[in-house]
C-alpha positions in Angstrom: 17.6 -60.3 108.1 18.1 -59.5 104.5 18.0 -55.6 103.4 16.2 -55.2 100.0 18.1 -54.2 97.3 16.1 -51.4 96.4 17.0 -50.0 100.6 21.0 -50.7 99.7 20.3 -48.6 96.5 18.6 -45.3 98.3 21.0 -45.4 100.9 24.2 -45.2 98.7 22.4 -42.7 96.7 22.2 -40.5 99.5 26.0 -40.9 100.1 27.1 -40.4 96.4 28.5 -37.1 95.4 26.5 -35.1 92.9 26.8 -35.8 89.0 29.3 -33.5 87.7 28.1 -30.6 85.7 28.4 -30.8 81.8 29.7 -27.3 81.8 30.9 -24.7 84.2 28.5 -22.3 85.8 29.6 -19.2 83.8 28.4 -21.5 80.3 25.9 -22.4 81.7 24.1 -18.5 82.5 25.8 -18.2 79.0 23.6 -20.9 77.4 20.8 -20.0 79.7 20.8 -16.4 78.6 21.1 -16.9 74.6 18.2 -19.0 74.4 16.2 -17.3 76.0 17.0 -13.7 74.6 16.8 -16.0 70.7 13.4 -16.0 71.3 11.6 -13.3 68.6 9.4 -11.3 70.8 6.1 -10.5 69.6 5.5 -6.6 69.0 2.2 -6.6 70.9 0.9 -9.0 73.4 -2.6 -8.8 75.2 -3.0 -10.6 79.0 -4.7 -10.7 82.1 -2.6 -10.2 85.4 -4.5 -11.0 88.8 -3.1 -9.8 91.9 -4.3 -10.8 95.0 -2.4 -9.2 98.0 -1.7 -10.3 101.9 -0.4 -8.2 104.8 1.1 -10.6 108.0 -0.8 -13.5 106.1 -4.3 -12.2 106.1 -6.2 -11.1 102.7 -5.5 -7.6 101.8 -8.8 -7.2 99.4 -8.4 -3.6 99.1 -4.9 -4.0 96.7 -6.3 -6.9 95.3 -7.6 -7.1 91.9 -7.5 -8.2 88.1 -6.4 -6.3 85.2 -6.7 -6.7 81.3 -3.7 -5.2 79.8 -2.9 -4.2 76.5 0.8 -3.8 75.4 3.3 -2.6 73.1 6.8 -4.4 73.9 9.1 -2.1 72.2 8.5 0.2 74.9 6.3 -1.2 77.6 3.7 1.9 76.6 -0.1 0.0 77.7 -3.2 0.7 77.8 -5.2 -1.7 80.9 -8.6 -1.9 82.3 -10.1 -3.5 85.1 -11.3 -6.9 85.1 -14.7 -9.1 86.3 -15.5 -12.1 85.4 -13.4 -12.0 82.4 -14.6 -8.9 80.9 -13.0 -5.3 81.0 -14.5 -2.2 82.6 -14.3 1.0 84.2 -12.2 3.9 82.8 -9.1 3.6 80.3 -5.5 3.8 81.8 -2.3 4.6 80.5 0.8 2.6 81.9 4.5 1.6 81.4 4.6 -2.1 82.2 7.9 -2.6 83.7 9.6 -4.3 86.2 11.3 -2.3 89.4 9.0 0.5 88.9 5.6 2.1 90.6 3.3 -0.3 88.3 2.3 -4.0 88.2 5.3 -5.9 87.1 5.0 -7.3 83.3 4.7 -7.8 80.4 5.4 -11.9 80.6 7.9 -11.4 77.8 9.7 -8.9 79.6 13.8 -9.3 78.9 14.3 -10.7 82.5 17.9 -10.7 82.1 17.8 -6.2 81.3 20.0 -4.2 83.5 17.4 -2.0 85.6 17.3 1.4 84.0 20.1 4.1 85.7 21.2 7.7 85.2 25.2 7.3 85.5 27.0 9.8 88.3 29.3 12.7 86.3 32.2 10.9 87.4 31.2 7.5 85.8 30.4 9.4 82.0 32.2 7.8 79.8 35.0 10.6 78.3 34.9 11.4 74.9 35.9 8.9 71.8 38.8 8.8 70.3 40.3 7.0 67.8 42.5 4.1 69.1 44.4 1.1 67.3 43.3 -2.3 67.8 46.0 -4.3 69.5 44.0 -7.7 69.5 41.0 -8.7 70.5 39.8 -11.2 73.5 37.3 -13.9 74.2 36.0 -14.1 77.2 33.5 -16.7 79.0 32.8 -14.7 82.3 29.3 -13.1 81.9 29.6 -9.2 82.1 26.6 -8.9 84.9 26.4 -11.8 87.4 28.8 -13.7 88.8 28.0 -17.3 89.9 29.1 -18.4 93.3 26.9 -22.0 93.4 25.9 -24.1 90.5 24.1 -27.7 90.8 20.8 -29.7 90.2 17.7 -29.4 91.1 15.6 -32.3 89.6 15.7 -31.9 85.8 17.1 -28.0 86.1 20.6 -26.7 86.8 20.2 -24.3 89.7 23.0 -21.4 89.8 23.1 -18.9 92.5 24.4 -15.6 91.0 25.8 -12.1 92.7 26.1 -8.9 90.6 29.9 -8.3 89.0 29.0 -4.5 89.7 25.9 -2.8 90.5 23.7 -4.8 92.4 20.7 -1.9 92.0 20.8 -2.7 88.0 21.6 -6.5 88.0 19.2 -7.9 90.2 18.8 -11.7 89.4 19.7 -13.9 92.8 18.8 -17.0 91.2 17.7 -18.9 88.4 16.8 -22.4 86.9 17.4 -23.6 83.8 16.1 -26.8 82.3 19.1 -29.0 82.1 17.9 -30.2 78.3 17.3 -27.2 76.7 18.3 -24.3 79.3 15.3 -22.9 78.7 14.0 -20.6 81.7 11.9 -22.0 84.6 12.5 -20.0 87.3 14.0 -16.7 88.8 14.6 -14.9 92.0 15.1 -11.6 91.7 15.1 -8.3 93.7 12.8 -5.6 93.3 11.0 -2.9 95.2 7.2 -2.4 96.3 6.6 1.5 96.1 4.6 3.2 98.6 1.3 5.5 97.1 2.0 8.8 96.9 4.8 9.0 99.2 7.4 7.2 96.6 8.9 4.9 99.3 10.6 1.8 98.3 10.6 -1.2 100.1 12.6 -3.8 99.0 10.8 -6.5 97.8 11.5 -10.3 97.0 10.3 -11.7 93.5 10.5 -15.3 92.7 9.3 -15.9 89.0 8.0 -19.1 87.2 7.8 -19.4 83.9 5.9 -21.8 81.1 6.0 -22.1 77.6 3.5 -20.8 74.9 3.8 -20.6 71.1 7.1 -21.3 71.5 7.8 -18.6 73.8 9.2 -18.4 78.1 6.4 -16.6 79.4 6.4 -15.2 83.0 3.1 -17.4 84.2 3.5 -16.4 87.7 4.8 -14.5 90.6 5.1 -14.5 94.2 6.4 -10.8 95.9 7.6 -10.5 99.4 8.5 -7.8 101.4 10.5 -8.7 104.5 10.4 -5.2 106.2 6.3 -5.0 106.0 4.8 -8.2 106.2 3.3 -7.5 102.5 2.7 -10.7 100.1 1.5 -10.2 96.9 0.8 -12.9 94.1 0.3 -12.2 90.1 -0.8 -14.7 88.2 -0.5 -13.9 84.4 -3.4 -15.9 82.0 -5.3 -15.5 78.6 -1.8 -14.3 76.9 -2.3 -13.3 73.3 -0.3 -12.2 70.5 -2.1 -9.4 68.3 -0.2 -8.8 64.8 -1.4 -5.2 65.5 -2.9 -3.2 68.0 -4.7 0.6 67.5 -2.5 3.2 67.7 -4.6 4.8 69.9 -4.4 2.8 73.0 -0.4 4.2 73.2 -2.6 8.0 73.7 -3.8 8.4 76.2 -4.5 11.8 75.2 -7.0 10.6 72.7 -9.2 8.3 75.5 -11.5 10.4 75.3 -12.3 10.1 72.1 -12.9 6.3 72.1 -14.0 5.4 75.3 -16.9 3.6 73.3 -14.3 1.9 71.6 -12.5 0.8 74.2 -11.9 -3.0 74.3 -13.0 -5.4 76.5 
């Protein structure tokens, strides 16, 4: 009996170690990280996140919903409405899209790779300046927040598996895929935290991030949350992303609502 060549072929493949990297892993997140923060981001962007929410793999249709949101990026300060049928309604809220925080997580041109925000202990402030000499100065390759412990392929990406250098509450990436071409963004795992209503409980929470490509620009086209410790799902799906050279000054107000609720967009 004669095995087909093609056969011989998959079976050796399956035996041959993987292609070498063209670069370490440190470069890599290095490469990864520059092109992605090169990227101008637009002062205002306008999108539609839809959330649809599970608890123990059934529909949870009272946390589920759509949202039109409105945003400045310098400072996540939005103004978002609800959504039906592709149209906003209902009252005028004020927000700070973020991620790691009591809101929906956003905007898609977020700065993934930002240290989560954190008030330093008094023993960690830094003591006052003084003036020093410069001795010499150093180039280093290692990146200041992650670590990585893994790197490989998966498909057309490099795949690197990172840990935090120091403070695994502010770096919170656990993984991430770069295309191998242009190590441009396609996917992250990161850790975050579902907060509880009123009682400000956090859960921690699971994030895995994909992302596409629009004007130019790695946008955050999706995400899927889980939280181990409840049995809670929840999946955003960002759409209809636009890029406003302005916005009214009013929607960052939300004192003034009031004033222009028939104004307010749709």
């Amino acid at each position: 009996m004669r095995i087909p060549a093609s056969l011989l072929a998959a079976v050796a493949a399956l035996g041959a170690a993987p292609a070498p990297l063209p670069m370490s892993g440190e470069q890599i997140l290095g490469r990864g990280k520059a092109v992605f923060r090169a990227h101008a981001r637009p002062a205002y962007i306008v999108y539609i996140v839809e959330r649809r929410d599970a608890v123990d793999g059934q529909p949870d249709l009272e946390n589920s919903y759509t949202l039109k949101v409105w945003c400045r990026t310098a400072d996540g300060s939005a103004l978002q409405r609800r959504v039906w049928k592709g149209a906003a309604y209902g009252p005028l809220e004020h927000v700070t899209v973020a991620f790691d925080a009591a809101v929906d997580p956003g905007p898609p041109t977020a700065d993934v790779f930002a240290r989560a925000a954190a008030v330093p202990a008094a023993s960690m402030l830094p003591a006052p300046a003084t003036a020093l000499a410069t001795i010499g100065t150093v180039i280093v390759q290692a990146d200041y927040d992650y670590r990585v412990v893994r790197a490989g392929r998966d498909g057309d990406s490099f795949d690197l598996l990172l840990e935090p250098r120091r403070d695994p509450a502010r770096n919170r990436i656990d993984e991430i895929w770069l295309d191998a071409a242009t190590f441009e963004l396609r996917r992250l795992r990161v850790r975050d935290h579902l907060f509880e209503g009123l009682t400000g409980a956090a859960l921690d929470d699971e994030f895995d991030l994909r992302f596409n490509d629009q004007s130019g620009l790695p946008l955050i086209a999706s995400i899927h949350a889980r939280t181990p410790a409840a049995g809670f799902e929840s999946d955003y799906r960002f759409y209809d992303v636009r890029f406003p050279d302005t916005l009214p000054g009013w929607y960052f107000e939300p004192r003034s609502y009031g004033a222009h609720v028939a104004e307010a967009p749709a």
